[in-house]
mmCIF file of the N, C-alpha and C atoms, coordinates in Angstrom:
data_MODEL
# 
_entry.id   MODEL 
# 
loop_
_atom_site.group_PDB 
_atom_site.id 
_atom_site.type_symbol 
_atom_site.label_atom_id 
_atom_site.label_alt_id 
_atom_site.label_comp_id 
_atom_site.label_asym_id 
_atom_site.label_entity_id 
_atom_site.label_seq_id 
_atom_site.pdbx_PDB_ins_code 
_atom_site.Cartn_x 
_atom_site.Cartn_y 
_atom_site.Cartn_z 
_atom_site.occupancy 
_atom_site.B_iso_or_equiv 
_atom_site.pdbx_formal_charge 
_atom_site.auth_seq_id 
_atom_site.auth_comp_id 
_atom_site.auth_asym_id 
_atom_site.auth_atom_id 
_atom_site.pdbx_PDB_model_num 
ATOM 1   N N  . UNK A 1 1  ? -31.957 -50.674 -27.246 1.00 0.00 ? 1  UNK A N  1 
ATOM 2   C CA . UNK A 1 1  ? -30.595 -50.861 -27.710 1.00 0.00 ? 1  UNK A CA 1 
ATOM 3   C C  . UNK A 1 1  ? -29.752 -51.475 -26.600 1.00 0.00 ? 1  UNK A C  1 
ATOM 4   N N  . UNK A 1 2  ? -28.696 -52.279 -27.314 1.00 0.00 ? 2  UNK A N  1 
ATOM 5   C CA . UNK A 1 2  ? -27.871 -52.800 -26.148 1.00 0.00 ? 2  UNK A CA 1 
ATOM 6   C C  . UNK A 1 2  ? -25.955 -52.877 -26.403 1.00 0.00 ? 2  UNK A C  1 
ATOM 7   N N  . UNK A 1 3  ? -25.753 -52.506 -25.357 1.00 0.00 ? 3  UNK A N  1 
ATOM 8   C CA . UNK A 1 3  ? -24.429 -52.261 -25.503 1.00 0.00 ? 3  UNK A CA 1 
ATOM 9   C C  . UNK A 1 3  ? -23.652 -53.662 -25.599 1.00 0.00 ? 3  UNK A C  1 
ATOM 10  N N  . UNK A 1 4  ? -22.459 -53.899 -26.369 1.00 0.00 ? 4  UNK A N  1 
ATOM 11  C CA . UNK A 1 4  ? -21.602 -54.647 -26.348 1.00 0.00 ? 4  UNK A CA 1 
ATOM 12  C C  . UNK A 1 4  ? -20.459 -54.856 -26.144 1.00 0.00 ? 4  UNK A C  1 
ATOM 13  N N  . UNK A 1 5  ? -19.481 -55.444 -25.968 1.00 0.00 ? 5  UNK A N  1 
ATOM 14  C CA . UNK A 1 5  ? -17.835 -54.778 -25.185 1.00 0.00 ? 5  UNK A CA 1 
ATOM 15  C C  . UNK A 1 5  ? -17.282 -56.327 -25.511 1.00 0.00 ? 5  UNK A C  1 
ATOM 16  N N  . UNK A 1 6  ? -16.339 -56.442 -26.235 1.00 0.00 ? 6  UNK A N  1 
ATOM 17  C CA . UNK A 1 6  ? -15.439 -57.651 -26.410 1.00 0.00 ? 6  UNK A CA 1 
ATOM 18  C C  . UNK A 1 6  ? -13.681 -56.773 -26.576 1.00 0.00 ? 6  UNK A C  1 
ATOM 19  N N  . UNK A 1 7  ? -13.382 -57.894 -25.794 1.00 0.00 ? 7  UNK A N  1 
ATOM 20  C CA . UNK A 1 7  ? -11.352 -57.905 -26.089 1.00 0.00 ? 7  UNK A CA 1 
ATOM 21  C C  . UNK A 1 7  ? -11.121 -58.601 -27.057 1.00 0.00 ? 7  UNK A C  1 
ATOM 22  N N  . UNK A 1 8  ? -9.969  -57.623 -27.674 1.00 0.00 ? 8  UNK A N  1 
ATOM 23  C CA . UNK A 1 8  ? -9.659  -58.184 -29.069 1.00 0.00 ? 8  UNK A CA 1 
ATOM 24  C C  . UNK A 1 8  ? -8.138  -58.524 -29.064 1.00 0.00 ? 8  UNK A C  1 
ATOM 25  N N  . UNK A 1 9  ? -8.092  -60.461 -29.321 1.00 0.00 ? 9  UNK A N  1 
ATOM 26  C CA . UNK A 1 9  ? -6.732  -60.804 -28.844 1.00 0.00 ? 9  UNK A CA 1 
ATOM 27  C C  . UNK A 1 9  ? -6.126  -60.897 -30.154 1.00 0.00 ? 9  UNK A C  1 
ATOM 28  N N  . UNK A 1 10 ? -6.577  -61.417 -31.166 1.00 0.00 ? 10 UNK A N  1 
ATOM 29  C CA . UNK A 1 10 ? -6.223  -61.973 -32.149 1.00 0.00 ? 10 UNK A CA 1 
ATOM 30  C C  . UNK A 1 10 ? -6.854  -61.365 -33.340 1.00 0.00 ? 10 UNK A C  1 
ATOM 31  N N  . UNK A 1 11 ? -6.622  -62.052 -34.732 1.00 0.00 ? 11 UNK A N  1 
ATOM 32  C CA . UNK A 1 11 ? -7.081  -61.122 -36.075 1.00 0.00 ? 11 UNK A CA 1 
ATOM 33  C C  . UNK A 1 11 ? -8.413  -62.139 -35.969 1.00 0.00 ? 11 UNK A C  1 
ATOM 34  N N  . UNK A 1 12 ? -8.781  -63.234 -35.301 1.00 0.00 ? 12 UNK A N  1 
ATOM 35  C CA . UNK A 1 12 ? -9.958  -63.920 -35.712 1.00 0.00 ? 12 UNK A CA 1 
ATOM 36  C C  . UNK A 1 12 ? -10.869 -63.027 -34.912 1.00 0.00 ? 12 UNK A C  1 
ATOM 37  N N  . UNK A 1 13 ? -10.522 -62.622 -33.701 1.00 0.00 ? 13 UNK A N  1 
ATOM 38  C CA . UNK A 1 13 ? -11.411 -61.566 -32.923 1.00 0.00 ? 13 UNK A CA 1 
ATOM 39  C C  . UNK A 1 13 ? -11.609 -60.574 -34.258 1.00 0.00 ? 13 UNK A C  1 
ATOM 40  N N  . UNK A 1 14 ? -10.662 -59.992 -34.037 1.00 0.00 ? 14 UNK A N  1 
ATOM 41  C CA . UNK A 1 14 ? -11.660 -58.585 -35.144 1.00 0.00 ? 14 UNK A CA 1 
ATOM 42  C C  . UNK A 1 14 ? -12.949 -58.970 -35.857 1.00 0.00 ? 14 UNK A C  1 
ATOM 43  N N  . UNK A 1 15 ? -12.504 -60.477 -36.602 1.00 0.00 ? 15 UNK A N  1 
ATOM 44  C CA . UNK A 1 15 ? -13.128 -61.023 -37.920 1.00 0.00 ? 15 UNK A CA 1 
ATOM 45  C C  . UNK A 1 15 ? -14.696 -60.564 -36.755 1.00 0.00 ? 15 UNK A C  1 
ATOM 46  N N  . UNK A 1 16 ? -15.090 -61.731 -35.891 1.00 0.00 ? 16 UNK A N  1 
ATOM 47  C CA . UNK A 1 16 ? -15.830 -62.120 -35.011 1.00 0.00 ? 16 UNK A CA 1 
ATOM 48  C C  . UNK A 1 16 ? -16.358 -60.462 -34.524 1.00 0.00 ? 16 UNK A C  1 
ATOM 49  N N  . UNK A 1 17 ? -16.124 -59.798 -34.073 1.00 0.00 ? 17 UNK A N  1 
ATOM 50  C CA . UNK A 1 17 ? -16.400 -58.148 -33.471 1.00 0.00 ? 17 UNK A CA 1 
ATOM 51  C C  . UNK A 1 17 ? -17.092 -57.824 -34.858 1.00 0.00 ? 17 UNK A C  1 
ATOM 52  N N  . UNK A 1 18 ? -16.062 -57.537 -36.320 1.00 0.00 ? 18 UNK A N  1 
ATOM 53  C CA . UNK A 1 18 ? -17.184 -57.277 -37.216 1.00 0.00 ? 18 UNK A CA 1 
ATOM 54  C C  . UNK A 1 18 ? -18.257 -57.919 -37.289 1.00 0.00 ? 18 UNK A C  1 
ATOM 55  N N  . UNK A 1 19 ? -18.067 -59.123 -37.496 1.00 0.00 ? 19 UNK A N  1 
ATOM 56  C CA . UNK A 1 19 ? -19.767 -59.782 -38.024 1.00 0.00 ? 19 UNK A CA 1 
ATOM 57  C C  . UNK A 1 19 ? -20.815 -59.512 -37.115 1.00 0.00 ? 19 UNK A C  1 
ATOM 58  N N  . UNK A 1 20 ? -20.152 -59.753 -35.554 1.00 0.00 ? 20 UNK A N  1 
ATOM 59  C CA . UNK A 1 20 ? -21.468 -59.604 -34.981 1.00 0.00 ? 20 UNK A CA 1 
ATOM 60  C C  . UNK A 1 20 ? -21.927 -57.775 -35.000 1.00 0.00 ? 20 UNK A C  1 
ATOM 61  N N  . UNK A 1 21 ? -21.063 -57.286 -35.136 1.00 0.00 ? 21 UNK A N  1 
ATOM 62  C CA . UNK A 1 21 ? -21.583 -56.112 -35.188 1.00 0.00 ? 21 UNK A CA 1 
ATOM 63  C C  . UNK A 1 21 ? -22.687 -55.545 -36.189 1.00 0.00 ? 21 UNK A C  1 
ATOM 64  N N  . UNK A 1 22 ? -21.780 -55.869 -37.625 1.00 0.00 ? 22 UNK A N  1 
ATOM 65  C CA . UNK A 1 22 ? -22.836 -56.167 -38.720 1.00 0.00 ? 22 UNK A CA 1 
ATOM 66  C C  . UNK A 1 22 ? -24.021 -56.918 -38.788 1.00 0.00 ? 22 UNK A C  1 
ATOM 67  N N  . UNK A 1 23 ? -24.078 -58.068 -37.647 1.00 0.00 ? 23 UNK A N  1 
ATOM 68  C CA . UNK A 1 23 ? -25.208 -58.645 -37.937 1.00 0.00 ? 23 UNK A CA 1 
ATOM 69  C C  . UNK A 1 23 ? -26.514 -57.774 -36.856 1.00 0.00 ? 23 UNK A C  1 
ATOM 70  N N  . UNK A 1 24 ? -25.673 -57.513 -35.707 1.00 0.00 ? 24 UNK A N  1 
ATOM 71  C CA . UNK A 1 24 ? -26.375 -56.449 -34.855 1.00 0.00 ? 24 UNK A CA 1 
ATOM 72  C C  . UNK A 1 24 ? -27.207 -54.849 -35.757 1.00 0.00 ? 24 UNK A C  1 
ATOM 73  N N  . UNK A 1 25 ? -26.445 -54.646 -36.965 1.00 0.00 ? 25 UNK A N  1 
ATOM 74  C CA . UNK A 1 25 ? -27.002 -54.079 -38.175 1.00 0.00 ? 25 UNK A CA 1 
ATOM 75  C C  . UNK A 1 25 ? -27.938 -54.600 -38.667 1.00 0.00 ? 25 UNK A C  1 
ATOM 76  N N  . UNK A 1 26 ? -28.527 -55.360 -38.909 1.00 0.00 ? 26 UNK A N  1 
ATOM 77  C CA . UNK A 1 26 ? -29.701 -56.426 -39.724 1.00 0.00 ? 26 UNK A CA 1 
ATOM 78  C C  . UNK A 1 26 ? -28.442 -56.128 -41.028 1.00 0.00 ? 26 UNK A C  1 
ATOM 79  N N  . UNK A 1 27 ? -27.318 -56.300 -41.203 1.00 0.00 ? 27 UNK A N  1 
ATOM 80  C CA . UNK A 1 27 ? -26.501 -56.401 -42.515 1.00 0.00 ? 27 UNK A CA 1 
ATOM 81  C C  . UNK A 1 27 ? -26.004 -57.382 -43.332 1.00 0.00 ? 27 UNK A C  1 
ATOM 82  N N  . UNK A 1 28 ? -26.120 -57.593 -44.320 1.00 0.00 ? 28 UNK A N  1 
ATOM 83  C CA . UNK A 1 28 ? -25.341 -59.024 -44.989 1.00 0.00 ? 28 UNK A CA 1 
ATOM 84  C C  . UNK A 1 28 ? -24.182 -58.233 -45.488 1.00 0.00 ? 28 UNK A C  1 
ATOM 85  N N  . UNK A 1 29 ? -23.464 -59.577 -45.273 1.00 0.00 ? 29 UNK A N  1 
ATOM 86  C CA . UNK A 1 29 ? -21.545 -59.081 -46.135 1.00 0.00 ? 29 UNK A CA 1 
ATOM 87  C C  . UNK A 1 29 ? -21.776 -58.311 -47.457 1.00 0.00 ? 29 UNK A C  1 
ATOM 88  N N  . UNK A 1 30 ? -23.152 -59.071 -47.769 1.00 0.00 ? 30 UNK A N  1 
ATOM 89  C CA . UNK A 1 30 ? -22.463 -57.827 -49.180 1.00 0.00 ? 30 UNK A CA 1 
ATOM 90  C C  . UNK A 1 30 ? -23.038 -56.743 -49.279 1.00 0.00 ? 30 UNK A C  1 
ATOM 91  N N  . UNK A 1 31 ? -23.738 -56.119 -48.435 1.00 0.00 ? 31 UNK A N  1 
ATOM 92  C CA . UNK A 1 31 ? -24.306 -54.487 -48.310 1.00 0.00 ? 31 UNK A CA 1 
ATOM 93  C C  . UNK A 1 31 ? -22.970 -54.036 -47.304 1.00 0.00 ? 31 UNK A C  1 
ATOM 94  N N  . UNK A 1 32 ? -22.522 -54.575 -46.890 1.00 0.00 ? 32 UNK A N  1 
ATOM 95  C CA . UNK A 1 32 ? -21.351 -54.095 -46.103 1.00 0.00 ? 32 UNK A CA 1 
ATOM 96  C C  . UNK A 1 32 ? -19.802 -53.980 -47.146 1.00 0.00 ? 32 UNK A C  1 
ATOM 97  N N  . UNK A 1 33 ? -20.170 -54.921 -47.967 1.00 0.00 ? 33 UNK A N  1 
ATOM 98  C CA . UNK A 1 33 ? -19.044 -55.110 -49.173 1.00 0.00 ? 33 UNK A CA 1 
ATOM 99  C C  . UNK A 1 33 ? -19.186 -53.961 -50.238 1.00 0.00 ? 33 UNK A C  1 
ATOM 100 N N  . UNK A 1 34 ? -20.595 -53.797 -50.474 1.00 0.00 ? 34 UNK A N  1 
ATOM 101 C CA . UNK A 1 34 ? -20.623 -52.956 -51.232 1.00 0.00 ? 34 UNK A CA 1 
ATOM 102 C C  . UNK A 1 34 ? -20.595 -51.097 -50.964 1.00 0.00 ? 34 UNK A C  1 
ATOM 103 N N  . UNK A 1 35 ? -21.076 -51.506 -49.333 1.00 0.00 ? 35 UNK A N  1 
ATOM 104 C CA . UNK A 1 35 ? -20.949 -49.525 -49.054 1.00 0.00 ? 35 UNK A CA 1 
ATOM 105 C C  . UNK A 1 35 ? -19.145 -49.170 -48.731 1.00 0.00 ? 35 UNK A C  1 
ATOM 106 N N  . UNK A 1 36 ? -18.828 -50.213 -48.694 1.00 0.00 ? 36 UNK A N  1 
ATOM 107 C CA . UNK A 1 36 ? -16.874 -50.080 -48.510 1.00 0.00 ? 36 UNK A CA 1 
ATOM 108 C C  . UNK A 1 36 ? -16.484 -50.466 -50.204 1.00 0.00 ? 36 UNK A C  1 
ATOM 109 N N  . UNK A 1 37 ? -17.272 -50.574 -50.525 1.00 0.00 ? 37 UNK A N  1 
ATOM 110 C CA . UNK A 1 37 ? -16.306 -51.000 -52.140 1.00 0.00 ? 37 UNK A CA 1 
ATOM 111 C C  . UNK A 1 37 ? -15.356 -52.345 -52.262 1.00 0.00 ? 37 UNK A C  1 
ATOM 112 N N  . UNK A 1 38 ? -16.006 -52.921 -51.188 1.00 0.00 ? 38 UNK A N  1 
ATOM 113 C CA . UNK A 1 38 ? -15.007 -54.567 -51.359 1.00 0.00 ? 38 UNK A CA 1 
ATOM 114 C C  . UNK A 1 38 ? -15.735 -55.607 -51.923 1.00 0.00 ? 38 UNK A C  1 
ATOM 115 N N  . UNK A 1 39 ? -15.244 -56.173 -51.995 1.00 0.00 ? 39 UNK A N  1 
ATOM 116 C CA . UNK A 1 39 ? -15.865 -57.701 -52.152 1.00 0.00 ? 39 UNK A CA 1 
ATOM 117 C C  . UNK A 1 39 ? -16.658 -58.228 -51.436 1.00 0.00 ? 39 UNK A C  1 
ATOM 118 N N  . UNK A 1 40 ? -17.619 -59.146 -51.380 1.00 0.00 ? 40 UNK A N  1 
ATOM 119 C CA . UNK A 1 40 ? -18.280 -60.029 -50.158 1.00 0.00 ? 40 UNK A CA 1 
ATOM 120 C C  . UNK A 1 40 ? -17.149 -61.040 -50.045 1.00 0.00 ? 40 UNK A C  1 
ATOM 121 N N  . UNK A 1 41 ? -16.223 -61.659 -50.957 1.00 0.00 ? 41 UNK A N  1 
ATOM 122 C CA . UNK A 1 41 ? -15.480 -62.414 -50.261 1.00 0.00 ? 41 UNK A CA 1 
ATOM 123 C C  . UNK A 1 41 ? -14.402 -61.907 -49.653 1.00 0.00 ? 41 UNK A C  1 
ATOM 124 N N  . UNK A 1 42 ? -13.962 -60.335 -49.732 1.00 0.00 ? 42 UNK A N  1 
ATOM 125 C CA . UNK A 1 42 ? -13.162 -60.014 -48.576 1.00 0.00 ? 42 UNK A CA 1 
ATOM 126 C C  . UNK A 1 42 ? -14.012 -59.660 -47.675 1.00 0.00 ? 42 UNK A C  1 
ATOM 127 N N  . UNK A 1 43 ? -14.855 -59.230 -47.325 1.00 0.00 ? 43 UNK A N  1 
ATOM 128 C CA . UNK A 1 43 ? -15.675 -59.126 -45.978 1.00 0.00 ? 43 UNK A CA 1 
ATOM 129 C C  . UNK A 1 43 ? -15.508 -60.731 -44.951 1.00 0.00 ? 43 UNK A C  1 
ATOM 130 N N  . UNK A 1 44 ? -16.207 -61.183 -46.147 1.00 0.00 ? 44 UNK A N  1 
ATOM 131 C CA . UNK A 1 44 ? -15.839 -62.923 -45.469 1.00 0.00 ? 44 UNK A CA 1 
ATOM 132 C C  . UNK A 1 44 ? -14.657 -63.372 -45.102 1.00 0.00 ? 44 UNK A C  1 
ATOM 133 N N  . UNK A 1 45 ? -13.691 -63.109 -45.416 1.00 0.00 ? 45 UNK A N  1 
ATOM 134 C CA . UNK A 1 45 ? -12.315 -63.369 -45.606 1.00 0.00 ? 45 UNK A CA 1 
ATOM 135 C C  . UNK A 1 45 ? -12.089 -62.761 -43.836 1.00 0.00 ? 45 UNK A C  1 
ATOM 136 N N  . UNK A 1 46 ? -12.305 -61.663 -43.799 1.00 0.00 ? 46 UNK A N  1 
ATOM 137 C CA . UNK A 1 46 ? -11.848 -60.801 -42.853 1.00 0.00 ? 46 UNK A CA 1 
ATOM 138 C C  . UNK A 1 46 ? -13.028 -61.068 -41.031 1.00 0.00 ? 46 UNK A C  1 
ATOM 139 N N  . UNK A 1 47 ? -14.075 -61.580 -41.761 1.00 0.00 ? 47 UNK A N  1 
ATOM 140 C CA . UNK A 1 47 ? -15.273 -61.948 -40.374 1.00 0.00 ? 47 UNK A CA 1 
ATOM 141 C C  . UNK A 1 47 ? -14.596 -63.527 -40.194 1.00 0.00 ? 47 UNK A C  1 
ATOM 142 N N  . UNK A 1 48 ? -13.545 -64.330 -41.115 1.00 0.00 ? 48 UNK A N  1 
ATOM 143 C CA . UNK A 1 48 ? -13.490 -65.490 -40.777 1.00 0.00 ? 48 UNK A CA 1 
ATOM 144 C C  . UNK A 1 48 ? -12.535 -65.577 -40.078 1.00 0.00 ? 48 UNK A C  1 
ATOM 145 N N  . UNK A 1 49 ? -11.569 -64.129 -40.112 1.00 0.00 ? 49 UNK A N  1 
ATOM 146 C CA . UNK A 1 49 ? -10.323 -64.425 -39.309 1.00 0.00 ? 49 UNK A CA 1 
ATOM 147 C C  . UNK A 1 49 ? -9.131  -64.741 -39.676 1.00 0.00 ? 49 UNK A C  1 
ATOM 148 N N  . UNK A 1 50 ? -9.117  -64.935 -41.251 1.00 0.00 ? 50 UNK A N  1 
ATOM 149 C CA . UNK A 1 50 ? -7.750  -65.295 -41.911 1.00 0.00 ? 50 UNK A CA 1 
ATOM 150 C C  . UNK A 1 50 ? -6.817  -64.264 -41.888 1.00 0.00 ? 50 UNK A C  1 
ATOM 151 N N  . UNK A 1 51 ? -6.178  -64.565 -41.256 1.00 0.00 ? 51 UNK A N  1 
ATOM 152 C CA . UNK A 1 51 ? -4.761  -63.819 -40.763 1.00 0.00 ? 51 UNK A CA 1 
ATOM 153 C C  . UNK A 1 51 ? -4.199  -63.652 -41.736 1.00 0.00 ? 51 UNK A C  1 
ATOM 154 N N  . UNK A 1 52 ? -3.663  -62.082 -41.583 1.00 0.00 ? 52 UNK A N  1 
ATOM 155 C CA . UNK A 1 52 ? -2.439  -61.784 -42.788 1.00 0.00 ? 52 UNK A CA 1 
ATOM 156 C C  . UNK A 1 52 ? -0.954  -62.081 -42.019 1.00 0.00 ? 52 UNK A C  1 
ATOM 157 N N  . UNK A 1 53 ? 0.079   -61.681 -42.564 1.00 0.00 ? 53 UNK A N  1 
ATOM 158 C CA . UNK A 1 53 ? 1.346   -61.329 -41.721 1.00 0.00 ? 53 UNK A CA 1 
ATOM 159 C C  . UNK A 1 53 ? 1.008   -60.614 -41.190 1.00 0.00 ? 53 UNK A C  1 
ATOM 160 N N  . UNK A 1 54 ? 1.358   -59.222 -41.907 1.00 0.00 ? 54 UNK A N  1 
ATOM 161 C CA . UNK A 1 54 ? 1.124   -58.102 -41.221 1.00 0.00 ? 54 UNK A CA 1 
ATOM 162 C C  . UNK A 1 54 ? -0.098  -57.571 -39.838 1.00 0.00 ? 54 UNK A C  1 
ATOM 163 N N  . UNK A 1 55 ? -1.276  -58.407 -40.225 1.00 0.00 ? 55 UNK A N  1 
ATOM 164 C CA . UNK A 1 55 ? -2.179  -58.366 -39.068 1.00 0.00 ? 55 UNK A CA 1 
ATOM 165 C C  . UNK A 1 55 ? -1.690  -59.251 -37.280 1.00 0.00 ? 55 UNK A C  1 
ATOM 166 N N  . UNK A 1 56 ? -1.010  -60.611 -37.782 1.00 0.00 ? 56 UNK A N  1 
ATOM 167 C CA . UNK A 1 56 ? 0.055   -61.485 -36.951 1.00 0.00 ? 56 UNK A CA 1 
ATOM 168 C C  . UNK A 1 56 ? 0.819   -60.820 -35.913 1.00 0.00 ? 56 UNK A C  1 
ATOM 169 N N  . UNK A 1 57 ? 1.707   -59.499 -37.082 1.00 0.00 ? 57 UNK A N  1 
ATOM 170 C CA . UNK A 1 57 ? 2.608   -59.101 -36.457 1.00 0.00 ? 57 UNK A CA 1 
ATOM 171 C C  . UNK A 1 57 ? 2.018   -57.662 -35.424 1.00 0.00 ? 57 UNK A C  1 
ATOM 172 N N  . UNK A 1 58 ? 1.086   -57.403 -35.998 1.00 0.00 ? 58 UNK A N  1 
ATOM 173 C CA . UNK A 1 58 ? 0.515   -56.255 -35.407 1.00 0.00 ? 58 UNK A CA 1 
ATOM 174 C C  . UNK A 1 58 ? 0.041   -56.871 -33.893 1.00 0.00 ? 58 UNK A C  1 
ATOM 175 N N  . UNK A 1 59 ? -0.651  -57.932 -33.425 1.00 0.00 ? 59 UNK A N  1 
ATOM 176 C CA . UNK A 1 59 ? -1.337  -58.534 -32.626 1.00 0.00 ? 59 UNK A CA 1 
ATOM 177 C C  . UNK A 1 59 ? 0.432   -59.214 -31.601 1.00 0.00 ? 59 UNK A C  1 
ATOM 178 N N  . UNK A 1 60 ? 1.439   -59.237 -32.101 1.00 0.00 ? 60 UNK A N  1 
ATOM 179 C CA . UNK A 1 60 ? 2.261   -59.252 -31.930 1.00 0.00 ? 60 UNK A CA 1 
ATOM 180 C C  . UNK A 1 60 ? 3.000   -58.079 -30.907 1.00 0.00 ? 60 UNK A C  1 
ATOM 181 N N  . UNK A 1 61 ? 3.018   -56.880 -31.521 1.00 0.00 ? 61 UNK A N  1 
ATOM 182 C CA . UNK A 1 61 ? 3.559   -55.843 -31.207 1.00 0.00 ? 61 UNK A CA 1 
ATOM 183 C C  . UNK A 1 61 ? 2.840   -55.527 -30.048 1.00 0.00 ? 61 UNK A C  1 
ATOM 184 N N  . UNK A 1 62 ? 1.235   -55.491 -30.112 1.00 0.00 ? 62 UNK A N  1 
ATOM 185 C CA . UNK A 1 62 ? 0.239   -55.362 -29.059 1.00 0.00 ? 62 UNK A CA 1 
ATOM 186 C C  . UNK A 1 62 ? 0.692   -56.386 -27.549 1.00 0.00 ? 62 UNK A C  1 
ATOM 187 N N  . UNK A 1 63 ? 0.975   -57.208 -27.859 1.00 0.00 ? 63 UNK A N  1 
ATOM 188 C CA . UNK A 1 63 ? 1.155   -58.194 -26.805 1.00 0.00 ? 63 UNK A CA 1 
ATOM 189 C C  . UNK A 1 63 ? 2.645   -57.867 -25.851 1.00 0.00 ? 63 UNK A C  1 
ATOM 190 N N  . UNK A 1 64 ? 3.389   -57.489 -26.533 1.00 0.00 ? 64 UNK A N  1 
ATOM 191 C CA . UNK A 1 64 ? 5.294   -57.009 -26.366 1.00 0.00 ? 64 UNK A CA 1 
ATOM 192 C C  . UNK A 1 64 ? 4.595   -55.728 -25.915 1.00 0.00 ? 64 UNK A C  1 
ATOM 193 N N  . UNK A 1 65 ? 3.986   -55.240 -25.485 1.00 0.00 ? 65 UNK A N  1 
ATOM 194 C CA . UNK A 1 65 ? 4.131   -53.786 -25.242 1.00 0.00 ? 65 UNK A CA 1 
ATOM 195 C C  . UNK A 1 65 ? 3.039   -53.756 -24.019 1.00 0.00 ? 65 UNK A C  1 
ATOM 196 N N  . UNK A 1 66 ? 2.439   -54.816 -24.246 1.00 0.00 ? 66 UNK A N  1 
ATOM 197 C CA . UNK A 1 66 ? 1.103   -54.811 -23.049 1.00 0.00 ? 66 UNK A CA 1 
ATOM 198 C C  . UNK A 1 66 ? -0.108  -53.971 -23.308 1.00 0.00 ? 66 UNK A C  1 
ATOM 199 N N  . UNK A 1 67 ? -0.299  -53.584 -24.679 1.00 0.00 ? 67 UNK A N  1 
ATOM 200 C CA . UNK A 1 67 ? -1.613  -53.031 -24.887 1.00 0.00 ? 67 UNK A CA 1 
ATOM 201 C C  . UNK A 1 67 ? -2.627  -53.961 -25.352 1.00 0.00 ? 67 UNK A C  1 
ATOM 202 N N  . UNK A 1 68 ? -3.779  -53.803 -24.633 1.00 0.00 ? 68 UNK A N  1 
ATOM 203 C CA . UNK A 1 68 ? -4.753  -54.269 -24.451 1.00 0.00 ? 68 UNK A CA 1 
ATOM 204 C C  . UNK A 1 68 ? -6.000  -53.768 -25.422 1.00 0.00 ? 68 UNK A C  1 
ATOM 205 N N  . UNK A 1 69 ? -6.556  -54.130 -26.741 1.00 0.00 ? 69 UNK A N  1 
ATOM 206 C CA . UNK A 1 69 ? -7.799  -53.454 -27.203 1.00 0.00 ? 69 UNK A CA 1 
ATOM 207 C C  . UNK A 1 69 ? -8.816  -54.350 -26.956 1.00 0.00 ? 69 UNK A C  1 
ATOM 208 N N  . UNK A 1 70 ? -9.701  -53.209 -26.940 1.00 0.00 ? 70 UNK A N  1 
ATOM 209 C CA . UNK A 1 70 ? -11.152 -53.949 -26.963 1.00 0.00 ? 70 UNK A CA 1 
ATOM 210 C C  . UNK A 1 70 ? -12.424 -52.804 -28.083 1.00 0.00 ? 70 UNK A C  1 
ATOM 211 N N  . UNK A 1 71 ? -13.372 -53.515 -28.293 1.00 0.00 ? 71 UNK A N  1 
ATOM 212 C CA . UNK A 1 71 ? -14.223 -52.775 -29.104 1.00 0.00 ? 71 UNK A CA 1 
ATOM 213 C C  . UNK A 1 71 ? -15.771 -52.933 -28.460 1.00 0.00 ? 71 UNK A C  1 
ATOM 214 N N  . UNK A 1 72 ? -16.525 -51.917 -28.842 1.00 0.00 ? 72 UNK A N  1 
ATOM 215 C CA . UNK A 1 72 ? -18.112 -52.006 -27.953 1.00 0.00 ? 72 UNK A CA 1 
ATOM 216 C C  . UNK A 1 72 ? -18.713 -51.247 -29.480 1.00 0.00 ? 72 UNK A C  1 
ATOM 217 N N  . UNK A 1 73 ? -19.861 -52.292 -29.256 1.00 0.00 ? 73 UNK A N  1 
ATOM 218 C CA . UNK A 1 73 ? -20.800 -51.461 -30.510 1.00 0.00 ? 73 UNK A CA 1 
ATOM 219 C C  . UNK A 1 73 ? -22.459 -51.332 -30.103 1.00 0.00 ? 73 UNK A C  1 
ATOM 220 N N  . UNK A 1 74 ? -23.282 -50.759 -30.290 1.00 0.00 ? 74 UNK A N  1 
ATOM 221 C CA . UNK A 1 74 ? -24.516 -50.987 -30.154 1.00 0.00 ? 74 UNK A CA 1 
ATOM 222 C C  . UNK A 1 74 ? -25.468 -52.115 -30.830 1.00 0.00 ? 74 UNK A C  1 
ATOM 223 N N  . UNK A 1 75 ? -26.216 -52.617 -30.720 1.00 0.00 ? 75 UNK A N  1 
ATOM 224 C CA . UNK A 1 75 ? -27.441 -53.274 -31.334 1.00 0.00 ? 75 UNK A CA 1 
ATOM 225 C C  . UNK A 1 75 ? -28.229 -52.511 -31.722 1.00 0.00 ? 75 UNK A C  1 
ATOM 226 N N  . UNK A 1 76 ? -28.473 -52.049 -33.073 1.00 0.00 ? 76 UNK A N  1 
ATOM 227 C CA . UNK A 1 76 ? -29.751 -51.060 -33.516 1.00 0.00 ? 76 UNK A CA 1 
ATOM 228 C C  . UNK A 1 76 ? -30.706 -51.318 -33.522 1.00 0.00 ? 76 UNK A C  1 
ATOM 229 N N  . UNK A 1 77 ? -31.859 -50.131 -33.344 1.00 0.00 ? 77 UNK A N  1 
ATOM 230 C CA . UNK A 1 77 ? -32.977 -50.142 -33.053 1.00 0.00 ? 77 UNK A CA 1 
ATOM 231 C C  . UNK A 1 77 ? -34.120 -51.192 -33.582 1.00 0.00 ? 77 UNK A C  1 
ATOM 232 N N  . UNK A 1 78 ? -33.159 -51.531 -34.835 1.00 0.00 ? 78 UNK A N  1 
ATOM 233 C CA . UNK A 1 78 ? -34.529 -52.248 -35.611 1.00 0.00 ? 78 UNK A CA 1 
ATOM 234 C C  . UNK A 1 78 ? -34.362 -53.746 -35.455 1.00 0.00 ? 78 UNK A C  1 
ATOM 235 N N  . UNK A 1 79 ? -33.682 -54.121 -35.009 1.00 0.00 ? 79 UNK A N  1 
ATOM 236 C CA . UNK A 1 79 ? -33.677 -55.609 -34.816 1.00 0.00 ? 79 UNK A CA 1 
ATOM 237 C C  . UNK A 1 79 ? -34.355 -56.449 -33.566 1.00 0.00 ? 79 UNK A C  1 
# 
């Protein structure tokens, strides 16, 4: 297994942090769509980075305040 660690500046980061994470799953969008009850095209929607307002303004607020996120996920065993 291997550890991962990315900073998350923007809503296209998140998008980017999920997929690879999911793909670090052996997962396709739509087993991921379907154990959350969404869509595969909101999964897609959301790994592509399309910004909402509200996500804008959030990444916004983060920046005015000087907080910094980041996310780390593993690579599972089976890949």
């Amino acid at each position: 297994m291997s550890d991962h660690t990315m900073k998350l500046r923007s809503p296209g980061d998140i998008g980017l942090i999920i997929q690879q994470a999911r793909l670090s799953q052996g997962m396709t969008q739509a087993a991921l769509a379907e154990s959350l009850g969404l869509s595969q095209r909101a999964v897609s929607e959301i790994e592509s980075g399309k910004p909402t307002i509200y996500m804008r303004k959030v990444f916004d607020l983060l920046r005015a305040t000087g907080v910094e996120l980041s996310a780390q996920w593993e690579e599972s065993d089976g890949r």
